[in-house]
C-alpha positions in Angstrom: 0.0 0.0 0.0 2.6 2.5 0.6 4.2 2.1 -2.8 0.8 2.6 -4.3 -0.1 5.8 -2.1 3.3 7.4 -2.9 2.7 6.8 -6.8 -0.5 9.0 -6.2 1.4 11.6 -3.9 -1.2 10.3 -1.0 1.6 9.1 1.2 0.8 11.6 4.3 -1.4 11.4 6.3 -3.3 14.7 5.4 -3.7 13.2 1.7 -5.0 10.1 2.6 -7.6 11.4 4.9 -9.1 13.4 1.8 -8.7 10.9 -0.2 -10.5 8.3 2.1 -13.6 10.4 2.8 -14.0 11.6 -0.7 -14.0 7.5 -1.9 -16.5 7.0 1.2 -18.7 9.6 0.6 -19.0 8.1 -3.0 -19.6 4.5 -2.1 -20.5 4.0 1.7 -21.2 8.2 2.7 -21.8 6.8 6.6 -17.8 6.2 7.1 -16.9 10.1 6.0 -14.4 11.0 9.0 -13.8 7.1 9.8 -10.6 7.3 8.7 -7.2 6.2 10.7 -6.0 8.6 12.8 -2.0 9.6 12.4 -0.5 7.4 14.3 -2.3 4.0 12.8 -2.2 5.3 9.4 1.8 5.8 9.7 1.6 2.1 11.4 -0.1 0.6 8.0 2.7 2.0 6.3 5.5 0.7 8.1 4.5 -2.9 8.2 4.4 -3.1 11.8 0.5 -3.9 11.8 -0.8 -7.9 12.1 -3.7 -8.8 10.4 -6.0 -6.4 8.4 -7.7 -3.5 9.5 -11.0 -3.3 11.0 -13.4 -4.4 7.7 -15.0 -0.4 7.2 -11.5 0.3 6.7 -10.8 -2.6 4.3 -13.8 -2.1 2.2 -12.7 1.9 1.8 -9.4 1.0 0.7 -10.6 -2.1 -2.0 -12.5 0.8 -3.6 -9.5 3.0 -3.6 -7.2 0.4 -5.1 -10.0 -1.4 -6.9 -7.4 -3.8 -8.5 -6.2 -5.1 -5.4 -8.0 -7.1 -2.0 -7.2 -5.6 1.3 -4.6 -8.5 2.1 -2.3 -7.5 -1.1 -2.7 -3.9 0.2 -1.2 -5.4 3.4 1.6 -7.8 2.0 5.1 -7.0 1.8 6.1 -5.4 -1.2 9.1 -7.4 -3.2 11.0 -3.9 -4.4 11.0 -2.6 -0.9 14.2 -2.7 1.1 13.6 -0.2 3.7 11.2 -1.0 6.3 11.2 -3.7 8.7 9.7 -5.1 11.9 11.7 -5.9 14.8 10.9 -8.0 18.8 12.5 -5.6 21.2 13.3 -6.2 24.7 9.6 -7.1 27.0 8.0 -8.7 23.9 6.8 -5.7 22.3 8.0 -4.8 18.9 9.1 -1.8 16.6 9.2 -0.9 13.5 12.2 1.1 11.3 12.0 2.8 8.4 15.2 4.0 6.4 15.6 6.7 3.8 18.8 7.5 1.8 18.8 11.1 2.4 16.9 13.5 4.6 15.2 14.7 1.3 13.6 11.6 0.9 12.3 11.5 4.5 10.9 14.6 3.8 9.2 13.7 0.5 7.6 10.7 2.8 7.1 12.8 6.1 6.9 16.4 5.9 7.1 18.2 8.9 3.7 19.5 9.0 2.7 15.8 8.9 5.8 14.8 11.8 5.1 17.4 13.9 1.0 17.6 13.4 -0.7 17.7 16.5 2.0 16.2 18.9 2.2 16.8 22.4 5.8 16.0 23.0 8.6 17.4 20.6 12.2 16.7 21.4 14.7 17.7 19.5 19.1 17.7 19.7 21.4 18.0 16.5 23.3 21.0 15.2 21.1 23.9 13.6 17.9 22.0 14.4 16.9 22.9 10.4 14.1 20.5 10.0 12.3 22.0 13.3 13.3 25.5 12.7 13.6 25.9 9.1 10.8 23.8 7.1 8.1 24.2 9.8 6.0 27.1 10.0 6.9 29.3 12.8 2.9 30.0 13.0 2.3 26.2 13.1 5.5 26.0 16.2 3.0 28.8 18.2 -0.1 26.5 17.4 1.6 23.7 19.1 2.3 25.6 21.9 -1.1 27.3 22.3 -2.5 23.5 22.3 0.1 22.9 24.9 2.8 20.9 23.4 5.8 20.3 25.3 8.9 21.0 23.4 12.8 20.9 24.0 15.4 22.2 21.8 18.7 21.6 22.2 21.3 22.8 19.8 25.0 22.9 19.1 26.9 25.6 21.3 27.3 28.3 17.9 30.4 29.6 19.3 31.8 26.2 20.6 34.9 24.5 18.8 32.8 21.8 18.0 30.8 24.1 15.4 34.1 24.9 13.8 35.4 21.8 13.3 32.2 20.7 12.2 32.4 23.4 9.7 35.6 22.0 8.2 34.3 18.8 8.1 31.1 20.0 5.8 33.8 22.3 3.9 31.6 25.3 5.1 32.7 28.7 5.0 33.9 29.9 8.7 31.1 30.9 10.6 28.6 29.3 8.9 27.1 27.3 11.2 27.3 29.3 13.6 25.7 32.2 12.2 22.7 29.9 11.1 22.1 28.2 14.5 22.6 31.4 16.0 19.8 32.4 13.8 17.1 29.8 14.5 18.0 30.2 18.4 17.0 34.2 17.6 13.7 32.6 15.4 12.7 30.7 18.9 13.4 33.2 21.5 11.1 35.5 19.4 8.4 32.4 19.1 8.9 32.2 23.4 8.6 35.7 24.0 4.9 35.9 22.1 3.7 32.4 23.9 4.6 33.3 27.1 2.7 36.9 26.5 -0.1 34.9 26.0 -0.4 32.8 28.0 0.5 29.2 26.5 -0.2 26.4 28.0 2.5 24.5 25.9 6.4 25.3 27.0 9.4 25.9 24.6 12.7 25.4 26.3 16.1 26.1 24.7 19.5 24.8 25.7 23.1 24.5 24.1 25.8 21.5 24.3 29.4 21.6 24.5 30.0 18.2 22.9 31.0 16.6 19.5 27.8 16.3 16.7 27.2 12.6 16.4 23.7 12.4 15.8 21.0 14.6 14.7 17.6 13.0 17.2 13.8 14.4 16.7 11.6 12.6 19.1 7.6 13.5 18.7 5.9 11.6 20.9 6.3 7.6 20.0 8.1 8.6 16.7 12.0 8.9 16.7 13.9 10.1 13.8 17.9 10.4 14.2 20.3 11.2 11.2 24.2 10.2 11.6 26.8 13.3 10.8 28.8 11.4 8.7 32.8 12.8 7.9 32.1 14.4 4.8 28.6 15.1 4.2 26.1 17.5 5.1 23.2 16.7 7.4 20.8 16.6 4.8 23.1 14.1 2.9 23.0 11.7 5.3 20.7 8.5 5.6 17.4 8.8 7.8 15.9 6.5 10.7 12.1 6.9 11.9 11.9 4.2 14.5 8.1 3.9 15.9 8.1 2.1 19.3 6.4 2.0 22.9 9.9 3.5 24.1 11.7 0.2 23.9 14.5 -0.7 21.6 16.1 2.0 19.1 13.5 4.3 20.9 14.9 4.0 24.1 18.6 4.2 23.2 17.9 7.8 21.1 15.7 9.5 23.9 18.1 8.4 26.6 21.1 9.9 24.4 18.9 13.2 24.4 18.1 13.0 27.7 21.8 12.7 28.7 22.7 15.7 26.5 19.4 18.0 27.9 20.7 17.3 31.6 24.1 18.8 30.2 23.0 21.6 28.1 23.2 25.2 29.5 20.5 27.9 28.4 22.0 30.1 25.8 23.5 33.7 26.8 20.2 34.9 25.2 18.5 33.2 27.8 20.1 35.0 30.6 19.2 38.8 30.3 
Protein backbone atom coordinates (compact mmCIF):
# COMPACT_ATOMS: atom_id res chain seq x y z
CA UNK A 1 0.00 0.00 0.00
CA UNK A 2 2.58 2.47 0.62
CA UNK A 3 4.21 2.06 -2.81
CA UNK A 4 0.84 2.60 -4.34
CA UNK A 5 -0.06 5.79 -2.09
CA UNK A 6 3.25 7.41 -2.94
CA UNK A 7 2.69 6.80 -6.78
CA UNK A 8 -0.54 8.96 -6.22
CA UNK A 9 1.39 11.58 -3.92
CA UNK A 10 -1.25 10.32 -0.96
CA UNK A 11 1.63 9.11 1.22
CA UNK A 12 0.84 11.58 4.26
CA UNK A 13 -1.42 11.37 6.32
CA UNK A 14 -3.27 14.71 5.42
CA UNK A 15 -3.66 13.25 1.71
CA UNK A 16 -5.01 10.10 2.56
CA UNK A 17 -7.58 11.45 4.91
CA UNK A 18 -9.09 13.36 1.78
CA UNK A 19 -8.75 10.89 -0.16
CA UNK A 20 -10.49 8.29 2.14
CA UNK A 21 -13.64 10.36 2.84
CA UNK A 22 -13.96 11.58 -0.73
CA UNK A 23 -14.00 7.53 -1.87
CA UNK A 24 -16.50 6.99 1.21
CA UNK A 25 -18.73 9.64 0.59
CA UNK A 26 -18.98 8.14 -2.96
CA UNK A 27 -19.55 4.51 -2.05
CA UNK A 28 -20.49 3.97 1.73
CA UNK A 29 -21.21 8.17 2.70
CA UNK A 30 -21.79 6.78 6.57
CA UNK A 31 -17.76 6.17 7.12
CA UNK A 32 -16.89 10.07 6.02
CA UNK A 33 -14.40 11.04 9.00
CA UNK A 34 -13.82 7.07 9.80
CA UNK A 35 -10.63 7.29 8.72
CA UNK A 36 -7.24 6.23 10.69
CA UNK A 37 -5.96 8.63 12.82
CA UNK A 38 -1.95 9.63 12.35
CA UNK A 39 -0.47 7.43 14.25
CA UNK A 40 -2.29 4.01 12.81
CA UNK A 41 -2.16 5.27 9.41
CA UNK A 42 1.76 5.80 9.70
CA UNK A 43 1.65 2.12 11.37
CA UNK A 44 -0.12 0.63 8.00
CA UNK A 45 2.71 1.96 6.31
CA UNK A 46 5.52 0.74 8.07
CA UNK A 47 4.46 -2.92 8.25
CA UNK A 48 4.39 -3.11 11.76
CA UNK A 49 0.51 -3.92 11.76
CA UNK A 50 -0.80 -7.86 12.08
CA UNK A 51 -3.71 -8.80 10.36
CA UNK A 52 -5.97 -6.38 8.42
CA UNK A 53 -7.68 -3.48 9.54
CA UNK A 54 -11.00 -3.25 10.99
CA UNK A 55 -13.36 -4.44 7.75
CA UNK A 56 -15.02 -0.36 7.21
CA UNK A 57 -11.53 0.33 6.69
CA UNK A 58 -10.79 -2.56 4.27
CA UNK A 59 -13.83 -2.13 2.24
CA UNK A 60 -12.70 1.86 1.82
CA UNK A 61 -9.42 0.97 0.67
CA UNK A 62 -10.63 -2.11 -2.00
CA UNK A 63 -12.53 0.80 -3.64
CA UNK A 64 -9.49 2.97 -3.62
CA UNK A 65 -7.23 0.36 -5.15
CA UNK A 66 -9.99 -1.44 -6.90
CA UNK A 67 -7.39 -3.81 -8.52
CA UNK A 68 -6.24 -5.06 -5.44
CA UNK A 69 -7.99 -7.06 -1.98
CA UNK A 70 -7.19 -5.62 1.29
CA UNK A 71 -4.63 -8.49 2.05
CA UNK A 72 -2.32 -7.48 -1.14
CA UNK A 73 -2.67 -3.91 0.18
CA UNK A 74 -1.18 -5.36 3.40
CA UNK A 75 1.58 -7.80 2.01
CA UNK A 76 5.13 -7.02 1.76
CA UNK A 77 6.07 -5.38 -1.22
CA UNK A 78 9.06 -7.42 -3.16
CA UNK A 79 10.96 -3.92 -4.45
CA UNK A 80 11.04 -2.64 -0.90
CA UNK A 81 14.16 -2.73 1.09
CA UNK A 82 13.61 -0.21 3.68
CA UNK A 83 11.21 -1.00 6.31
CA UNK A 84 11.17 -3.71 8.71
CA UNK A 85 9.67 -5.11 11.92
CA UNK A 86 11.75 -5.86 14.81
CA UNK A 87 10.95 -8.01 18.77
CA UNK A 88 12.55 -5.60 21.22
CA UNK A 89 13.30 -6.20 24.66
CA UNK A 90 9.56 -7.13 26.99
CA UNK A 91 8.01 -8.69 23.93
CA UNK A 92 6.85 -5.70 22.35
CA UNK A 93 7.95 -4.75 18.86
CA UNK A 94 9.09 -1.77 16.57
CA UNK A 95 9.18 -0.86 13.47
CA UNK A 96 12.24 1.10 11.27
CA UNK A 97 11.99 2.84 8.37
CA UNK A 98 15.19 3.96 6.39
CA UNK A 99 15.61 6.71 3.76
CA UNK A 100 18.79 7.49 1.78
CA UNK A 101 18.79 11.13 2.40
CA UNK A 102 16.91 13.53 4.60
CA UNK A 103 15.18 14.71 1.31
CA UNK A 104 13.63 11.63 0.86
CA UNK A 105 12.31 11.53 4.48
CA UNK A 106 10.94 14.65 3.83
CA UNK A 107 9.21 13.67 0.53
CA UNK A 108 7.65 10.67 2.83
CA UNK A 109 7.11 12.76 6.14
CA UNK A 110 6.88 16.37 5.86
CA UNK A 111 7.07 18.20 8.88
CA UNK A 112 3.73 19.49 9.02
CA UNK A 113 2.72 15.80 8.94
CA UNK A 114 5.78 14.78 11.80
CA UNK A 115 5.10 17.43 13.91
CA UNK A 116 0.96 17.61 13.37
CA UNK A 117 -0.74 17.72 16.51
CA UNK A 118 2.00 16.19 18.85
CA UNK A 119 2.23 16.82 22.40
CA UNK A 120 5.84 16.01 23.02
CA UNK A 121 8.59 17.40 20.62
CA UNK A 122 12.24 16.68 21.44
CA UNK A 123 14.74 17.66 19.51
CA UNK A 124 19.12 17.73 19.74
CA UNK A 125 21.43 18.02 16.54
CA UNK A 126 23.32 21.01 15.23
CA UNK A 127 21.12 23.88 13.56
CA UNK A 128 17.87 22.05 14.39
CA UNK A 129 16.94 22.89 10.43
CA UNK A 130 14.09 20.45 10.00
CA UNK A 131 12.27 21.99 13.33
CA UNK A 132 13.31 25.47 12.73
CA UNK A 133 13.59 25.93 9.08
CA UNK A 134 10.77 23.83 7.10
CA UNK A 135 8.13 24.22 9.79
CA UNK A 136 6.01 27.07 9.96
CA UNK A 137 6.93 29.29 12.80
CA UNK A 138 2.91 29.99 13.04
CA UNK A 139 2.35 26.16 13.10
CA UNK A 140 5.47 26.05 16.19
CA UNK A 141 3.01 28.85 18.21
CA UNK A 142 -0.09 26.54 17.38
CA UNK A 143 1.62 23.72 19.11
CA UNK A 144 2.29 25.63 21.94
CA UNK A 145 -1.13 27.30 22.31
CA UNK A 146 -2.52 23.53 22.26
CA UNK A 147 0.10 22.92 24.86
CA UNK A 148 2.83 20.95 23.36
CA UNK A 149 5.77 20.31 25.31
CA UNK A 150 8.86 21.03 23.35
CA UNK A 151 12.83 20.95 24.01
CA UNK A 152 15.39 22.22 21.78
CA UNK A 153 18.67 21.65 22.16
CA UNK A 154 21.32 22.77 19.81
CA UNK A 155 24.98 22.90 19.12
CA UNK A 156 26.93 25.63 21.30
CA UNK A 157 27.28 28.27 17.92
CA UNK A 158 30.41 29.62 19.28
CA UNK A 159 31.80 26.25 20.61
CA UNK A 160 34.90 24.53 18.77
CA UNK A 161 32.84 21.82 18.04
CA UNK A 162 30.77 24.14 15.43
CA UNK A 163 34.14 24.91 13.82
CA UNK A 164 35.39 21.77 13.32
CA UNK A 165 32.23 20.66 12.16
CA UNK A 166 32.36 23.43 9.71
CA UNK A 167 35.59 21.96 8.18
CA UNK A 168 34.25 18.78 8.07
CA UNK A 169 31.08 19.99 5.79
CA UNK A 170 33.77 22.33 3.88
CA UNK A 171 31.61 25.27 5.11
CA UNK A 172 32.70 28.65 5.01
CA UNK A 173 33.93 29.87 8.73
CA UNK A 174 31.05 30.86 10.63
CA UNK A 175 28.65 29.34 8.88
CA UNK A 176 27.06 27.31 11.16
CA UNK A 177 27.29 29.30 13.63
CA UNK A 178 25.66 32.24 12.21
CA UNK A 179 22.72 29.91 11.07
CA UNK A 180 22.10 28.16 14.49
CA UNK A 181 22.55 31.44 16.05
CA UNK A 182 19.76 32.41 13.81
CA UNK A 183 17.13 29.82 14.48
CA UNK A 184 17.98 30.18 18.35
CA UNK A 185 16.96 34.16 17.60
CA UNK A 186 13.71 32.62 15.41
CA UNK A 187 12.66 30.68 18.92
CA UNK A 188 13.43 33.22 21.49
CA UNK A 189 11.09 35.52 19.42
CA UNK A 190 8.38 32.45 19.15
CA UNK A 191 8.87 32.23 23.36
CA UNK A 192 8.55 35.67 24.03
CA UNK A 193 4.90 35.89 22.08
CA UNK A 194 3.66 32.35 23.88
CA UNK A 195 4.61 33.26 27.10
CA UNK A 196 2.73 36.93 26.54
CA UNK A 197 -0.11 34.90 25.99
CA UNK A 198 -0.43 32.80 28.05
CA UNK A 199 0.48 29.24 26.51
CA UNK A 200 -0.18 26.38 27.99
CA UNK A 201 2.48 24.53 25.94
CA UNK A 202 6.36 25.29 26.96
CA UNK A 203 9.39 25.88 24.61
CA UNK A 204 12.70 25.43 26.31
CA UNK A 205 16.12 26.07 24.70
CA UNK A 206 19.52 24.81 25.74
CA UNK A 207 23.09 24.46 24.08
CA UNK A 208 25.82 21.51 24.35
CA UNK A 209 29.41 21.57 24.46
CA UNK A 210 30.02 18.18 22.88
CA UNK A 211 31.00 16.59 19.45
CA UNK A 212 27.80 16.27 16.65
CA UNK A 213 27.16 12.62 16.36
CA UNK A 214 23.70 12.37 15.76
CA UNK A 215 21.03 14.58 14.72
CA UNK A 216 17.56 12.96 17.15
CA UNK A 217 13.80 14.39 16.69
CA UNK A 218 11.61 12.61 19.13
CA UNK A 219 7.60 13.54 18.66
CA UNK A 220 5.92 11.63 20.90
CA UNK A 221 6.27 7.56 20.02
CA UNK A 222 8.05 8.57 16.66
CA UNK A 223 11.97 8.94 16.70
CA UNK A 224 13.89 10.11 13.80
CA UNK A 225 17.87 10.43 14.24
CA UNK A 226 20.27 11.21 11.22
CA UNK A 227 24.18 10.20 11.60
CA UNK A 228 26.77 13.30 10.84
CA UNK A 229 28.85 11.44 8.73
CA UNK A 230 32.76 12.83 7.90
CA UNK A 231 32.11 14.39 4.78
CA UNK A 232 28.58 15.11 4.21
CA UNK A 233 26.09 17.51 5.12
CA UNK A 234 23.16 16.75 7.45
CA UNK A 235 20.78 16.64 4.78
CA UNK A 236 23.07 14.13 2.91
CA UNK A 237 22.99 11.71 5.31
CA UNK A 238 20.73 8.53 5.65
CA UNK A 239 17.41 8.78 7.77
CA UNK A 240 15.88 6.54 10.67
CA UNK A 241 12.15 6.86 11.90
CA UNK A 242 11.88 4.21 14.51
CA UNK A 243 8.06 3.90 15.86
CA UNK A 244 8.07 2.08 19.33
CA UNK A 245 6.42 1.97 22.93
CA UNK A 246 9.88 3.49 24.14
CA UNK A 247 11.74 0.17 23.95
CA UNK A 248 14.50 -0.69 21.63
CA UNK A 249 16.13 1.99 19.06
CA UNK A 250 13.47 4.25 20.89
CA UNK A 251 14.91 3.99 24.12
CA UNK A 252 18.61 4.19 23.16
CA UNK A 253 17.88 7.79 21.14
CA UNK A 254 15.65 9.48 23.87
CA UNK A 255 18.10 8.36 26.59
CA UNK A 256 21.11 9.92 24.38
CA UNK A 257 18.94 13.20 24.44
CA UNK A 258 18.11 13.00 27.75
CA UNK A 259 21.78 12.67 28.71
CA UNK A 260 22.73 15.74 26.48
CA UNK A 261 19.43 17.98 27.85
CA UNK A 262 20.67 17.26 31.59
CA UNK A 263 24.10 18.77 30.15
CA UNK A 264 23.04 21.56 28.13
CA UNK A 265 23.22 25.24 29.45
CA UNK A 266 20.47 27.92 28.44
CA UNK A 267 22.04 30.11 25.75
CA UNK A 268 23.54 33.68 26.79
CA UNK A 269 20.15 34.87 25.25
CA UNK A 270 18.47 33.25 27.80
CA UNK A 271 20.06 34.98 30.56
CA UNK A 272 19.22 38.82 30.30
Amino acid sequence: MKVLLQSKHLQTHGAFDREYNAVARRVEPALVGSGPRKAQFYRWLSGSVTGLPYPHHCRILEAMFPDYTAGQLFAEYAGAQYSSTRKVRGGGSESLTTYATRSELLRNLPPTELFSEVKKVDLVGISLNLFCQQYPDSEIVELLRSGAQIRCLFLQPDSRHTADREREEGQPAGALTALTGLNISALHRINQQVVAENAVGTLMIRTYDAPARFNITIVDRTCVYQPYLPTSRGVESPAFVVDSDSSGLYATFSGAFETLWASGAEPVDDRR
